[in-house]
C-alpha positions in Angstrom: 8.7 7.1 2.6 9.2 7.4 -1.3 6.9 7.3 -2.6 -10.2 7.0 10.4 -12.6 7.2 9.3 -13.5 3.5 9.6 -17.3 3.7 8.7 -19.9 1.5 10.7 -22.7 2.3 7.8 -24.3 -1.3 6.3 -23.2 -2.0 3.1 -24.9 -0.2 0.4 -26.2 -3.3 -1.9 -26.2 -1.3 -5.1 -22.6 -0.6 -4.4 -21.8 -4.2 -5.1 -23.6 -4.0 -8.2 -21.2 -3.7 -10.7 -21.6 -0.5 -13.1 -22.6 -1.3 -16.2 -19.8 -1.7 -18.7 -19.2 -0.6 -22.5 -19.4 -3.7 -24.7 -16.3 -5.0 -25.1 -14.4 -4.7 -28.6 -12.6 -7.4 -30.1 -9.7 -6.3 -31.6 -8.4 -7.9 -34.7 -4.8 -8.7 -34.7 -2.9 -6.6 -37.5 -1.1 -9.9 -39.1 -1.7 -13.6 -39.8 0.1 -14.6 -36.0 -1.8 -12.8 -33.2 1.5 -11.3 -31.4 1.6 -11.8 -27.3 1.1 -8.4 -26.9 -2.2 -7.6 -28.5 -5.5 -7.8 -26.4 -7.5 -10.3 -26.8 -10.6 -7.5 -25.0 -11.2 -4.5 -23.7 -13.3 -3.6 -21.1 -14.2 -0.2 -19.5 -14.9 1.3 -16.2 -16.3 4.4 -16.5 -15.4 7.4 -13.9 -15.7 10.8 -15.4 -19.1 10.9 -13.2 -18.4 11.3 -9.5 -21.9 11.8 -8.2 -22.5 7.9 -8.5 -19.7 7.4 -6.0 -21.6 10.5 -3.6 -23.3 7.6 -1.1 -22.9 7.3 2.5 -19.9 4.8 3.2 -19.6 1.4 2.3 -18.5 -0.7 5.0 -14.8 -1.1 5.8 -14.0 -3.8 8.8 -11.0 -2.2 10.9 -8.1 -4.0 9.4 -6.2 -7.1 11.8 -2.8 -7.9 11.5 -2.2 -11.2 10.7 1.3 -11.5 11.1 4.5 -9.8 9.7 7.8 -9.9 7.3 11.1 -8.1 7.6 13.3 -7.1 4.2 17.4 -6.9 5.5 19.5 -4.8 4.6 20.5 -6.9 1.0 16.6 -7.1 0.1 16.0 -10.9 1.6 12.8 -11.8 3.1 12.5 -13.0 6.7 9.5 -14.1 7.9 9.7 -12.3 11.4 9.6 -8.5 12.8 13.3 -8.1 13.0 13.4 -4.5 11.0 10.5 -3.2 13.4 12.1 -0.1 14.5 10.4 2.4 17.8 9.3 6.2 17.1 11.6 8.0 19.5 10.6 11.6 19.3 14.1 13.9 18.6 15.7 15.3 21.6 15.6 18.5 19.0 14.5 19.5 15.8 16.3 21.6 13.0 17.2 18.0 11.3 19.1 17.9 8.5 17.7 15.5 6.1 21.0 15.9 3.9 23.9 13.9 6.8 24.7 10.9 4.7 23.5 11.1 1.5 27.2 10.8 -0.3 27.5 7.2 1.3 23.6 6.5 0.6 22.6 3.2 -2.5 19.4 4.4 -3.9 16.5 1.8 -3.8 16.7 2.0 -7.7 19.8 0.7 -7.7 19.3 -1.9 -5.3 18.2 -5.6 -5.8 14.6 -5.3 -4.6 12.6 -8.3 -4.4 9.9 -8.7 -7.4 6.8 -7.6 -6.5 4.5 -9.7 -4.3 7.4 -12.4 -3.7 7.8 -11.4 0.1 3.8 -11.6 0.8 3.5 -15.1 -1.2 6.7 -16.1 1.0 4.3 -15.0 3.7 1.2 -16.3 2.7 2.9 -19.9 1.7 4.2 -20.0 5.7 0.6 -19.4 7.1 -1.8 -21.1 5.2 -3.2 -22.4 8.1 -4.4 -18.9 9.3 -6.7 -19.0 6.2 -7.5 -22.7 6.5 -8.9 -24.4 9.4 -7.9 -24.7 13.2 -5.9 -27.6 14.4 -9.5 -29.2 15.8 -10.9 -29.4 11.7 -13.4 -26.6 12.9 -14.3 -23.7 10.8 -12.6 -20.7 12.8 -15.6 -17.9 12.9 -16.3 -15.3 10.4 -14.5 -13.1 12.8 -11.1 -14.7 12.7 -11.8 -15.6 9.2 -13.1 -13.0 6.9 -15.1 -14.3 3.9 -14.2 -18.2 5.3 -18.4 -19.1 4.6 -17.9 -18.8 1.1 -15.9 -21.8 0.7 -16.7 -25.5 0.9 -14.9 -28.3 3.1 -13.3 -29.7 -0.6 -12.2 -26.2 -1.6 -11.1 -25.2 1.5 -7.7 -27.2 1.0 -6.4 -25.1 -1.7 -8.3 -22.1 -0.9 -7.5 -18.7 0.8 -11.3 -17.6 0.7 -9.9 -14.6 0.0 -11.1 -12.1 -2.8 -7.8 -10.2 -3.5 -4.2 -10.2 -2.0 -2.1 -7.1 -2.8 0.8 -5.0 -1.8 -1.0 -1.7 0.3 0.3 0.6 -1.8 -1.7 -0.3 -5.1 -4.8 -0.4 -3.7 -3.6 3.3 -2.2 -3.4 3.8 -5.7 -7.3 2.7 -6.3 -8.6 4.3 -3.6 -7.5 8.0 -5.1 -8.4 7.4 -8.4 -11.4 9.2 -8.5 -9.4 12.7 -7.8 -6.1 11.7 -10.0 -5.9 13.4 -12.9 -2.4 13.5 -13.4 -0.9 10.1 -12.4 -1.3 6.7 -14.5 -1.0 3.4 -12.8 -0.8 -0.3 -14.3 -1.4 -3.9 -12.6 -1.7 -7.4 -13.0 -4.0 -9.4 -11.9 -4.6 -13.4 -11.9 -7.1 -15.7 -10.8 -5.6 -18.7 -8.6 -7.7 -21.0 -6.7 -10.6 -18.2 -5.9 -8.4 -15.7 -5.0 -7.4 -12.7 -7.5 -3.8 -11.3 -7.5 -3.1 -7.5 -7.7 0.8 -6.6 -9.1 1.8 -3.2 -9.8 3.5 -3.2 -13.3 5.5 0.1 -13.6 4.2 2.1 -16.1 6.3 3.9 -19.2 5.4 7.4 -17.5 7.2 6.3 -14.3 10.4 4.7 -15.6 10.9 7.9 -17.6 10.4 9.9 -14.5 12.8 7.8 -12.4 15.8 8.2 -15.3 15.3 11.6 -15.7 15.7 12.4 -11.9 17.9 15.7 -11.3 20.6 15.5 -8.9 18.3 18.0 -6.3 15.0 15.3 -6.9 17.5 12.3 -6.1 18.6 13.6 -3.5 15.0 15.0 -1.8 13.9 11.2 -2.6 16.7 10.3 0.1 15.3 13.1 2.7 12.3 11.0 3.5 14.1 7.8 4.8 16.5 10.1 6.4 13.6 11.5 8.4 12.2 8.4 9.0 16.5 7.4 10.5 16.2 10.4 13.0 12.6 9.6 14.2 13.4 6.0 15.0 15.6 3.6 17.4 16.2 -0.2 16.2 15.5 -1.0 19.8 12.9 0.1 21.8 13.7 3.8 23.5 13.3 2.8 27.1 15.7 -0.4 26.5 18.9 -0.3 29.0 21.0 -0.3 25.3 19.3 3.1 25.2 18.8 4.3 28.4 22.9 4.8 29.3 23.9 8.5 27.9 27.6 7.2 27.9 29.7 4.1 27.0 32.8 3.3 28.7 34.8 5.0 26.4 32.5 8.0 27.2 30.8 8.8 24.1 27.1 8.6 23.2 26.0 5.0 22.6 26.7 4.5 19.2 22.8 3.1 18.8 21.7 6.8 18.5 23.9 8.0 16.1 22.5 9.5 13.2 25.5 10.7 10.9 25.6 7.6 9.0 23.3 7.1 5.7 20.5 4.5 5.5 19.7 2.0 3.7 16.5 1.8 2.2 15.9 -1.8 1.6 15.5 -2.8 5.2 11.8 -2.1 6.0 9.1 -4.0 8.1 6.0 -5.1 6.5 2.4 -6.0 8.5 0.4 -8.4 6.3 -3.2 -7.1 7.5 -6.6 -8.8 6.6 -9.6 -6.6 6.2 -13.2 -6.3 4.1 -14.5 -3.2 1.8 -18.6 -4.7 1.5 -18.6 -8.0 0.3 -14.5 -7.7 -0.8 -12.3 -9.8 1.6 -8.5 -7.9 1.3 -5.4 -9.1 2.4 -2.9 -7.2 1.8 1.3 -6.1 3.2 2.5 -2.7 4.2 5.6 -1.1 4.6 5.1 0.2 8.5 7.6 3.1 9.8 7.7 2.4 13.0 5.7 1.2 16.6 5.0 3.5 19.6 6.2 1.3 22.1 4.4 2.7 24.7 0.9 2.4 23.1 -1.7 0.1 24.6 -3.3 -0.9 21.4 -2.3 -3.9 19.6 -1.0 -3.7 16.1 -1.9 -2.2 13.7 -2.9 0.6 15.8 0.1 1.2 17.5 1.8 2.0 14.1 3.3 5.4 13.0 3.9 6.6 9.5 6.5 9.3 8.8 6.2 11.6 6.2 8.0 14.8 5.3 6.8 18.0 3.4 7.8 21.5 2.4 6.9 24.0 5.3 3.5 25.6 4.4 4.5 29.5 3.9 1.0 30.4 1.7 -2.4 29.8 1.2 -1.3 28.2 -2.0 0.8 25.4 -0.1 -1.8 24.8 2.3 -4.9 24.4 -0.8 -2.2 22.0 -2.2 -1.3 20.2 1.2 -5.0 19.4 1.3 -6.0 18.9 -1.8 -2.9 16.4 -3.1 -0.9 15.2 -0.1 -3.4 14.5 2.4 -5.7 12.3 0.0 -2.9 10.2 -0.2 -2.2 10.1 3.3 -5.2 9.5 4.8 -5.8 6.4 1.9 -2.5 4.9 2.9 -2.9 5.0 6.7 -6.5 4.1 6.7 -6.6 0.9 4.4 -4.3 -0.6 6.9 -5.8 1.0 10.1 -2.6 3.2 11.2 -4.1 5.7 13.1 -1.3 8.2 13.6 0.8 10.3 10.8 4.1 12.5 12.1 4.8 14.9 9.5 8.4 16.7 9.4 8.2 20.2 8.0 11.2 20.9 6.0 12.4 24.1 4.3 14.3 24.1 0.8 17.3 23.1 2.4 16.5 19.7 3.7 16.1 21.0 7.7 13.3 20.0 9.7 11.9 22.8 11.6 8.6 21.5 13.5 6.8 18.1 13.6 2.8 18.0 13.5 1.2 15.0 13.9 -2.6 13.8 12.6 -5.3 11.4 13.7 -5.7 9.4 10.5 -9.7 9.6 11.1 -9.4 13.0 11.6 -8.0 14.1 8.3 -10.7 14.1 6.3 -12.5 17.0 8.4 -9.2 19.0 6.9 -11.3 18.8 3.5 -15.4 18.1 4.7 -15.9 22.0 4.6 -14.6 22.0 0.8 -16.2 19.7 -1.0 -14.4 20.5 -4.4 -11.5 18.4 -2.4 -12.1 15.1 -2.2 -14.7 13.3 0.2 -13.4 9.4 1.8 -16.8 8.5 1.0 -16.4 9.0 -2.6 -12.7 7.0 -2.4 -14.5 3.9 -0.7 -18.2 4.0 -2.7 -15.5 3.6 -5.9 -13.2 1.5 -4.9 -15.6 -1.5 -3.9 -17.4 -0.5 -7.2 -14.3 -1.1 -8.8 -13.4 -3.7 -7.2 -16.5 -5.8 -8.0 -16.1 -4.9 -11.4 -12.6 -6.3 -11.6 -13.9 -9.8 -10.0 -16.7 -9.6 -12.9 -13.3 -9.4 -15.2 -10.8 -11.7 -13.9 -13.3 -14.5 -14.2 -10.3 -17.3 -15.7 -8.9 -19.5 -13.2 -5.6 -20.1 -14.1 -2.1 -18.9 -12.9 -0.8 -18.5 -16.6 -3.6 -15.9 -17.6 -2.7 -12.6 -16.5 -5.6 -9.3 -17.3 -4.0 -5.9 -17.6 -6.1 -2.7 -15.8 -4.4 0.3 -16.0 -5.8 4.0 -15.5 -4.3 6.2 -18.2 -3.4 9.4 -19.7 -7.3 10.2 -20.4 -8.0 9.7 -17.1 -11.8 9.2 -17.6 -12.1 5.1 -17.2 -10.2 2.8 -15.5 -9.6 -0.5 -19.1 -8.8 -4.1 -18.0 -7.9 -6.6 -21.4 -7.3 -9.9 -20.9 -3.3 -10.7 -22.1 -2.5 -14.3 -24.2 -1.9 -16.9 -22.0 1.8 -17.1 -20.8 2.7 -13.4 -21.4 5.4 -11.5 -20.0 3.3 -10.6 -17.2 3.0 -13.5 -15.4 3.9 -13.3 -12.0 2.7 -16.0 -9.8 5.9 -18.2 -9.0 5.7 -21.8 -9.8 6.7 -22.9 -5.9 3.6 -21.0 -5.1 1.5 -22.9 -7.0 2.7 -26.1 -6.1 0.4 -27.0 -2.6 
């Protein structure tokens, strides 16, 4: 797309200590009027200092699916697994990521649904997975992660849940500590106990996206192309699959891969896991299913991924150092155990597949440890994340704080925004009960 090491250690307590913070500094509005867009805080979380992330692992529970959405092809939400599509390994490789492309509607272009829309559609549908069982009993911590820390009276309104989130933002916090060169921006609210995470673009990405070359628009296409050759809609030992010919003699039309895609039609997992103390749920965009596999989502999932062919010992130092940090984060958070990578040349052709063991990528980078270490990613994200639920501390829908890692790239700021500012983002027919 665009765009395990699943530790068993006990929670480190001082993990869940929050870091001590700079004091925050009120900043005087410049006129008589505050305006909507000046801070009423700042706060700072400081990460120039790796070594007090260098801890054995903090817990991470292996992630279960709790259900599932599918986008169509216009960008509505179904609640079902309709656009779950089936890795069905090419009959043969030399690929050409470019068939297509003159018919193919860029995601940019395309009416994509706002932000966290599809997973409140979702969560609004199965409130009674985070609630109680049809009997009024308490389902067990198992089935329900963090469920003790709500009462009988709160549990009504309540998730008991500490943060919902799209997977691909907290992908974002998890590399943090080794990204020097790429800013990110959310919201996030306070409703009923539970804190809302919503990626805002920031300035440094919209001015990347308009000033795409023709070549860079074009390579962003290559990935869901990939992803078109690599997958069936049905499942590849169906009979729709299994007959070579039609009556009219050609191939069935179901494998035909000259046509372009379209990349608003995805399949999303809604997954419910805990970092320490932090009870996550969180949706993913999933490639595909090995049909075959025993295992039970999530870990029959595949992600696809493409990358330039590895010709140096340059390309390989930045494979490692920048690619697979990101891959391993993405896969693990949502306990996808498998990764097929297409190697492609400067001309868009696939040339071999490789795949990785998501829990075996960070022994890529153990040997080296100038790269980056999981442990590290995980001690600072549930750092961080206790630090943000020592921020987000107003209960109300309206009230939005801004955090945002920028150009310094030496703390991670959150500032609390005037009530009803442009960033709201919780819908009003999710609040309603």
């Amino acid at each position: 797309s665009m765009n395990e090491h699943m530790a068993n250690s006990e929670p480190d307590q001082a993990a869940l200590q929050p870091p001590k913070t700079k004091k925050p500094r009120l900043e005087a509005p410049s006129s008589g009027q505050p305006s909507s867009n000046i801070p009423l805080k700042m706060a700072e979380f400081p990460v120039g200092n790796l070594e007090n992330f260098y801890k054995p692992c903090p817990n991470y529970r292996l992630p279960v699916e709790q259900g599932a959405f599918s986008l169509d092809g216009e960008g509505v939400c179904h609640l079902d697994r309709s656009q779950l599509r089936y890795y069905s390994h090419p009959a043969r490789l030399n690929l050409d990521l470019k068939v297509g492309y003159d018919d193919y509607v860029s995601k940019l272009m395309a009416n994509v649904p706002d932000g966290l829309q599809p997973v409140l559609m979702w969560i609004k549908s199965n409130q009674e997975s985070f609630i109680e069982d049809t009997t009024g009993e308490v389902p067990s911590s198992d089935s329900l992660l963090g469920v003790g820390e709500c009462s009988k009276k709160e549990r009504s309104r309540n998730l008991c849940i500490n943060f919902v989130t799209w997977r691909g933002m907290l992908t974002k916090l998890l590399c943090t500590p080794y990204n020097k060169s790429e800013p990110w921006k959310m919201a996030a609210t306070l409703f009923n106990g539970t804190i809302y995470l919503n990626e805002i673009e920031t300035e440094e990405k919209k001015a990347r996206e308009a000033n795409l070359t023709p070549r860079e628009k074009e390579m962003c296409y290559w990935g869901y192309k990939f992803e078109d050759y690599m997958t069936t809609k049905e499942p590849p030992s169906s009979p729709a699959l299994q007959s070579t010919k039609s009556v009219t003699g050609s191939r069935s039309s179901t494998l035909d891969k000259s046509g372009t895609v379209n990349p608003q039609e995805s399949f999303c997992t809604v997954v419910r896991t805990t970092l320490n103390s932090h009870s996550i749920v969180m949706a993913a965009e999933v490639d595909c299913c090995d049909h075959m596999a025993k295992e039970k989502p999530p870990q029959n999932y595949i992600e696809l991924k493409t990358s330039r062919v590895i010709q140096t010992y340059r390309n390989e130092a930045s494979f490692r150092r920048y690619k697979l940090i990101k891959w391993w984060a993405q896969s693990f958070l949502v306990g996808v155990p498998k990764i097929v990578c297409g190697f492609r040349n400067d001309n868009g052709i696939v040339t071999t597949l490789q795949s990785f063991k998501t829990a075996e990528i960070p022994r890529e980078t153990q040997n080296d440890p100038s790269l980056w270490q999981p442990s590290v990613c995980l001690n600072f994200m549930d750092k961080l994340l206790a630090w943000i639920r020592s921020k987000v501390v107003k209960d109300d829908p309206n009230t939005v704080y801004i955090i945002e890692w920028t150009k310094l790239y030496n703390c991670v700021s959150c500032r609390e925004c005037p009530a009803h500012s442009e960033h709201v983002f919780l819908p009003k027919w999710y609040l309603s009960t």
